[in-house]
N, C-alpha and C positions, 0 to 999 in steps of 0.2 A: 210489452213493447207494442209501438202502434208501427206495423207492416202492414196495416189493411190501409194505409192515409198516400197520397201522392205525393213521391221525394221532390223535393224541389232544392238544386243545386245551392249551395251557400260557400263562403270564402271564411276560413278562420285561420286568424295567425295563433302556433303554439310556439312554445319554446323548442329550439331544434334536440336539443336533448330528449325533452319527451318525446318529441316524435319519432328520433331515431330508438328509443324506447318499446313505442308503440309498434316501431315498423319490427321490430326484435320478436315480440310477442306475436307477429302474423309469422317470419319465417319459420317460426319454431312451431308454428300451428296452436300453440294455445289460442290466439282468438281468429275469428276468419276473416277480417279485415280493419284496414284503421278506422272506415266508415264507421262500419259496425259500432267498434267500442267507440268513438265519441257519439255516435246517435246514442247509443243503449247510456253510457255516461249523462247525455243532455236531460233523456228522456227522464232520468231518476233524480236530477236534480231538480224539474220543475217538479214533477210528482211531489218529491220530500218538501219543496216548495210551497205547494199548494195545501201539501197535508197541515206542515205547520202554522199556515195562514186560516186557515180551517180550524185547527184546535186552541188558536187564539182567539178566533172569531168565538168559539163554545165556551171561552172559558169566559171571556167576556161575560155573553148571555147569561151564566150561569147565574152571571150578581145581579139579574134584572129578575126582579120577586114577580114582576106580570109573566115576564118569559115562561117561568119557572113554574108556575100557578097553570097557566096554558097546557105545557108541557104535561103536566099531572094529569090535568083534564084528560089528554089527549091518551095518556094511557089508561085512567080509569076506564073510558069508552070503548077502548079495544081490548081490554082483559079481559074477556069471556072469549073474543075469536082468537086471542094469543093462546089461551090453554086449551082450545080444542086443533088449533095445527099444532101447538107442541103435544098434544100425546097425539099424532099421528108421525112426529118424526121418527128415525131410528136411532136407537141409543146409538150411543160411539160406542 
């Protein structure tokens, strides 16, 4: 979650069900406020948003044989420094 960013007040209309919903789940203490869960809510929607836009953007790529060619390059040239930080890591 981004609590390191400056809140800036905003207006959103919900369905009053939910909300009296939402406000259920603060008296009862499962969540700590209805803030909360619609920021932490907003915040996983662009996230999953952004990932998906991302892994269409990759798949795309994939079918470009130049991209693809690059990409090989780009690891052929780091696999000597990829196998000497991996035997410095620690097994699991």
């Amino acid at each position: 979650m981004v609590l390191s960013s400056k809140l800036k007040k905003a207006t959103f209309a919900l369905p009053e069900s939910l909300l009296n919903r939402l406000r259920t789940l603060v008296e009862t203490e499962r969540v700590t406020s209805v803030n909360a869960v619609v920021r932490e809510a907003v915040e996983k929607y662009v996230t999953d948003f952004e990932r998906e836009s991302f892994r269409k953007t990759m798949a795309e790529a994939a079918k470009d044989p130049e991209f693809m060619w690059d990409l090989g390059d780009t690891d052929r040239a780091f696999q000597h420094a990829d196998a000497e930080t991996a035997k410095r890591m620690p097994q699991w």
